[in-house]
MARBA-3410 file (N, C-alpha, C, O; in Angstrom, 1 decimal):
91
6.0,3.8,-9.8,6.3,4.8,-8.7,6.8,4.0,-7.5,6.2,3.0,-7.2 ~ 7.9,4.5,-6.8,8.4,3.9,-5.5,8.3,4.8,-4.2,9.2,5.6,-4.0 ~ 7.4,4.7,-3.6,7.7,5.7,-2.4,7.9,4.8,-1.7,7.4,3.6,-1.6 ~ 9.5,5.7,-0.5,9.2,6.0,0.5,8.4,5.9,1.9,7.5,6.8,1.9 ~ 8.4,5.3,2.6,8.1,5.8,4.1,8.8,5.3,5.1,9.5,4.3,4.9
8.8,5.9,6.5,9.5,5.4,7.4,8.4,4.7,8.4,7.3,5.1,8.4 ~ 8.8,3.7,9.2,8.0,3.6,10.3,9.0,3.3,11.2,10.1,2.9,10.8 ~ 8.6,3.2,13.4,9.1,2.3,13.9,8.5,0.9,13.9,7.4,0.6,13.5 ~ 9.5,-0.1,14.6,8.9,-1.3,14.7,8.0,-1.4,15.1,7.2,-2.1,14.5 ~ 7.6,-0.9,16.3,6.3,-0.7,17.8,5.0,-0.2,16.7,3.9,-0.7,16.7
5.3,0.6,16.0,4.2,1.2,15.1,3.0,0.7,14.2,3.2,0.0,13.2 ~ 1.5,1.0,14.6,0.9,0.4,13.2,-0.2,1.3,12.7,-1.2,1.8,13.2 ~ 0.4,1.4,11.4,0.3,3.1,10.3,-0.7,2.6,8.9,-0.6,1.5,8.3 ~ -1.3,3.4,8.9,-2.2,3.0,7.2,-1.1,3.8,6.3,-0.2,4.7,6.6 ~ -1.5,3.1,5.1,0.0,3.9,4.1,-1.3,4.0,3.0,-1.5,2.8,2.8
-2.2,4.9,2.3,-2.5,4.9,1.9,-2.8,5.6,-0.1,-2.9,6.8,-0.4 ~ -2.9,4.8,-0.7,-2.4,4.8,-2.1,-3.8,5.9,-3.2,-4.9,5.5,-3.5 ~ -3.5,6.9,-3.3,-4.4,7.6,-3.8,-4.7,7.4,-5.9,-4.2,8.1,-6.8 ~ -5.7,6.4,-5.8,-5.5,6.1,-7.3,-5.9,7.1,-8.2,-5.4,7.3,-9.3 ~ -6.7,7.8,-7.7,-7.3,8.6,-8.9,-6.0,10.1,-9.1,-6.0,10.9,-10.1
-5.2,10.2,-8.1,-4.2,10.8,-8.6,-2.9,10.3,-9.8,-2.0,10.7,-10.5 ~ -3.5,9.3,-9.5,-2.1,7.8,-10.1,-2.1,7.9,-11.9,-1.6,8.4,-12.8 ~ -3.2,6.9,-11.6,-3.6,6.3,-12.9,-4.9,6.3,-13.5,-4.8,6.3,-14.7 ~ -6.2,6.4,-13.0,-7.7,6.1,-13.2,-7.8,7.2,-13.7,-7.5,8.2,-13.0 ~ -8.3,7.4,-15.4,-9.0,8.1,-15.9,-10.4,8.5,-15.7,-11.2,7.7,-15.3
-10.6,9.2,-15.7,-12.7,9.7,-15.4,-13.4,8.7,-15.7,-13.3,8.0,-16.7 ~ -14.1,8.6,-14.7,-15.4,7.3,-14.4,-14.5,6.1,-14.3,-15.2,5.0,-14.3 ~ -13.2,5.9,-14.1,-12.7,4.6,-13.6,-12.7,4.4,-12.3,-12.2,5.3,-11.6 ~ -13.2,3.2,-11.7,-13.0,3.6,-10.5,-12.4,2.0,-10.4,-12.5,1.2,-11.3 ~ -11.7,1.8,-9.0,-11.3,0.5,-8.6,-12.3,-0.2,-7.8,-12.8,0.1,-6.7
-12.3,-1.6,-9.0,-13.3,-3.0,-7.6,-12.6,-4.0,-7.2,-13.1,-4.8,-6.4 ~ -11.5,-4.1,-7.5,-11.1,-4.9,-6.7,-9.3,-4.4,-5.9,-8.5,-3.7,-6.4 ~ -9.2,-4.8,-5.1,-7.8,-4.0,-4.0,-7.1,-5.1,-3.5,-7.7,-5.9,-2.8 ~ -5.9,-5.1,-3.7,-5.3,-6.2,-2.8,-3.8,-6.2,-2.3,-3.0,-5.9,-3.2 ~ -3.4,-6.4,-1.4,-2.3,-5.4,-1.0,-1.1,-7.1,-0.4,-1.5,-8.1,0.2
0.4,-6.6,-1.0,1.3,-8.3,-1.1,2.0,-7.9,-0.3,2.4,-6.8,-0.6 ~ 2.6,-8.4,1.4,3.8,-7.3,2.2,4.8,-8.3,1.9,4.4,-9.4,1.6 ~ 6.0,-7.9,2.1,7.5,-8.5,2.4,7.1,-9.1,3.6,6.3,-8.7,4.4 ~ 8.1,-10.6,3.6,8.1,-11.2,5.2,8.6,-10.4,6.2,9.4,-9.4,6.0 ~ 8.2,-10.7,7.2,8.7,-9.9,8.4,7.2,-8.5,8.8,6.7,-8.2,9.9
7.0,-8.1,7.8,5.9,-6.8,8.1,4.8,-7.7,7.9,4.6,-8.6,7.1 ~ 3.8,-7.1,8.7,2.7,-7.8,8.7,1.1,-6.7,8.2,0.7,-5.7,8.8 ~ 0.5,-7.1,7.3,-0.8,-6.5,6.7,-1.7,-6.4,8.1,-2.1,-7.6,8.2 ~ -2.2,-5.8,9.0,-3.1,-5.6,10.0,-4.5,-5.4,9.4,-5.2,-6.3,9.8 ~ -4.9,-4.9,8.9,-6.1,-5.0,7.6,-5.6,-3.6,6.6,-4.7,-2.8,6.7
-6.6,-4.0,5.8,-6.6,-3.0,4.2,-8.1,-2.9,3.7,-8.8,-3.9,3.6 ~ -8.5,-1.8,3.4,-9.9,-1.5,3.0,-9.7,-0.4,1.2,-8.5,-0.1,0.9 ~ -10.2,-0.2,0.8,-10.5,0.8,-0.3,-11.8,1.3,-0.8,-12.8,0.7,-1.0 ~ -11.6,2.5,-1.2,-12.7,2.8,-2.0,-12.9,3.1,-3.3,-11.7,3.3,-3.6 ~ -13.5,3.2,-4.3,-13.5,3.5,-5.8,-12.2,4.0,-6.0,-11.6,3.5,-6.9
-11.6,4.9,-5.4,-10.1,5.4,-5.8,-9.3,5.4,-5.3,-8.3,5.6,-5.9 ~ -9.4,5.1,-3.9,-7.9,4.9,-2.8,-7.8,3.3,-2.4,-8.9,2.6,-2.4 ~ -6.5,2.8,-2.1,-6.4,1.5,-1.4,-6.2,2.1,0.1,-6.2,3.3,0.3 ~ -6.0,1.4,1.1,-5.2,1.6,2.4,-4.8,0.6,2.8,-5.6,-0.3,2.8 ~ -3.6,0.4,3.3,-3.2,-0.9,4.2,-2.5,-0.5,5.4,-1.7,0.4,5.4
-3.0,-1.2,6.8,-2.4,-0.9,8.0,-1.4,-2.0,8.2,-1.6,-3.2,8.2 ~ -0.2,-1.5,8.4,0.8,-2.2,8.6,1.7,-2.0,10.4,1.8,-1.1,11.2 ~ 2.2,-3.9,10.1,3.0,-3.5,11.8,3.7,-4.6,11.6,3.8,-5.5,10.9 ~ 4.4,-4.0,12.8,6.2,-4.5,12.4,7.3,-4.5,11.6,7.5,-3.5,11.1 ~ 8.0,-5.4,11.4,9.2,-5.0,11.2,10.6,-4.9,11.7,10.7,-4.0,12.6
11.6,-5.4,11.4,12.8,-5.2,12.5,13.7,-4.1,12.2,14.1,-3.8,11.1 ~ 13.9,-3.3,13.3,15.0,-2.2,12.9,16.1,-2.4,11.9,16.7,-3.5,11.9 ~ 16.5,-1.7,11.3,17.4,-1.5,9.8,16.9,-2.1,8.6,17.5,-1.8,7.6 ~ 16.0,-2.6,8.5,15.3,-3.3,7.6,14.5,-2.6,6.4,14.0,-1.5,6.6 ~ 14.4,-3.2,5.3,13.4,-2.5,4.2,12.6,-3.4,4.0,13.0,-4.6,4.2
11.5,-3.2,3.8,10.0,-3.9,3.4,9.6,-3.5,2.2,10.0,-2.4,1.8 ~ 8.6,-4.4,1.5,7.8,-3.7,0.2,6.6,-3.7,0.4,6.5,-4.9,0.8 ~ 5.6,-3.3,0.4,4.1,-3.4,0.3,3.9,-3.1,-1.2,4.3,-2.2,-1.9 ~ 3.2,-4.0,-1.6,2.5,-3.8,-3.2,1.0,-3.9,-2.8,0.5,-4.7,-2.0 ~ 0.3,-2.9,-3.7,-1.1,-2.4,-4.1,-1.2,-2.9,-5.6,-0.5,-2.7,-6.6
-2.6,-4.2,-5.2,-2.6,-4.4,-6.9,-4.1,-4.2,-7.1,-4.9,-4.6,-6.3 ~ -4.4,-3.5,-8.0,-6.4,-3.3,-8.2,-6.3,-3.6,-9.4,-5.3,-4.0,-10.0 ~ -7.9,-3.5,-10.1,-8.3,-4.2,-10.7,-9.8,-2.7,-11.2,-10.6,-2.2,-10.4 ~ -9.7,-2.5,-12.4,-11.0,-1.5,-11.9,-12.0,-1.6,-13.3,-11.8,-2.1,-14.4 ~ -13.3,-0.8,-12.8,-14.5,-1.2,-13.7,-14.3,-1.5,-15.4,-15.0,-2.2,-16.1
-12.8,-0.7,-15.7,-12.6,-0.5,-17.3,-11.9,-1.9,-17.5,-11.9,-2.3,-18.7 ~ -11.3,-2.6,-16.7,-10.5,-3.7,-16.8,-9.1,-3.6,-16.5,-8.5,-4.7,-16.5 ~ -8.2,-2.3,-16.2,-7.2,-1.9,-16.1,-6.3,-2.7,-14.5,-6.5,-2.4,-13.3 ~ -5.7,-3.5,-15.0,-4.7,-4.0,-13.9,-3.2,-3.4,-13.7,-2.2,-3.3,-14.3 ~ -3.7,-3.1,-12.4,-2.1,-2.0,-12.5,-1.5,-2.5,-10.3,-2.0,-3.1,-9.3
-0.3,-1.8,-10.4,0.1,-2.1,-9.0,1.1,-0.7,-8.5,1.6,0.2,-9.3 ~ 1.3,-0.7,-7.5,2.3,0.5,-7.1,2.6,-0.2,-5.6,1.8,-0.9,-4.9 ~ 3.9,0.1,-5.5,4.6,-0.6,-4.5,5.3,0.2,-3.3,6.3,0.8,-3.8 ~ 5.2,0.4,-2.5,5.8,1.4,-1.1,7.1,0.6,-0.3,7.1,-0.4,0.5 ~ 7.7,1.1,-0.7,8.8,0.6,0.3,8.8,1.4,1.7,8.4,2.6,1.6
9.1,0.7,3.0,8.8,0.8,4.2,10.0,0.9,5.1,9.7,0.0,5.9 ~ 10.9,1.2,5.4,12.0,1.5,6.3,11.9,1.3,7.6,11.3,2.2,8.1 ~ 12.1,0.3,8.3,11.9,0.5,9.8,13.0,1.0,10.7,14.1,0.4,10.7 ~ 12.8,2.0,11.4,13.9,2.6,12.0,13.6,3.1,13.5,12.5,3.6,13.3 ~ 13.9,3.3,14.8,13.2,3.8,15.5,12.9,5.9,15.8,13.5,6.9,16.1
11.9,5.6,15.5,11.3,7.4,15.3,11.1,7.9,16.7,10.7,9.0,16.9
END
């Protein structure tokens, strides 16, 4: 899956990954979360719970594309990732 988002540069936005809509079948939940950005954008923190990741992100230079990848790890053993591409533009 590739989403989409926009931000400005000035901006710092949580982009948040809803797993249990994704991939996690019943009773899977995610323990471990870890989120990879493109240079230039910077990770401000990232928290999760059993089924969502979140990462707060900032910066960025105008015209630019960024990637943020989401990689978890969850109780059944299942390693999976989903990646957000990030557009900086001024909004």
């Amino acid at each position: 899956m590739l989403t989409r988002y926009w931000k400005d540069p000035a901006a710092i936005l949580s982009y948040t990954i809803n797993w249990s809509n994704e991939s996690l079948p019943t009773g899977d939940t995610i323990v471990s979360s870890y989120w990879v950005v493109s240079d230039g954008l910077t990770l401000a923190s990232a928290s999760s719970t059993t089924t969502t990741a979140t990462a707060w992100l900032s910066g960025g230079e105008r015209g630019k594309q960024y990637k943020a990848t989401n990689r978890v790890i969850t109780t059944d053993g299942r390693r999976d990732e989903r990646t957000l591409t990030i557009i900086v533009e001024d909004q």
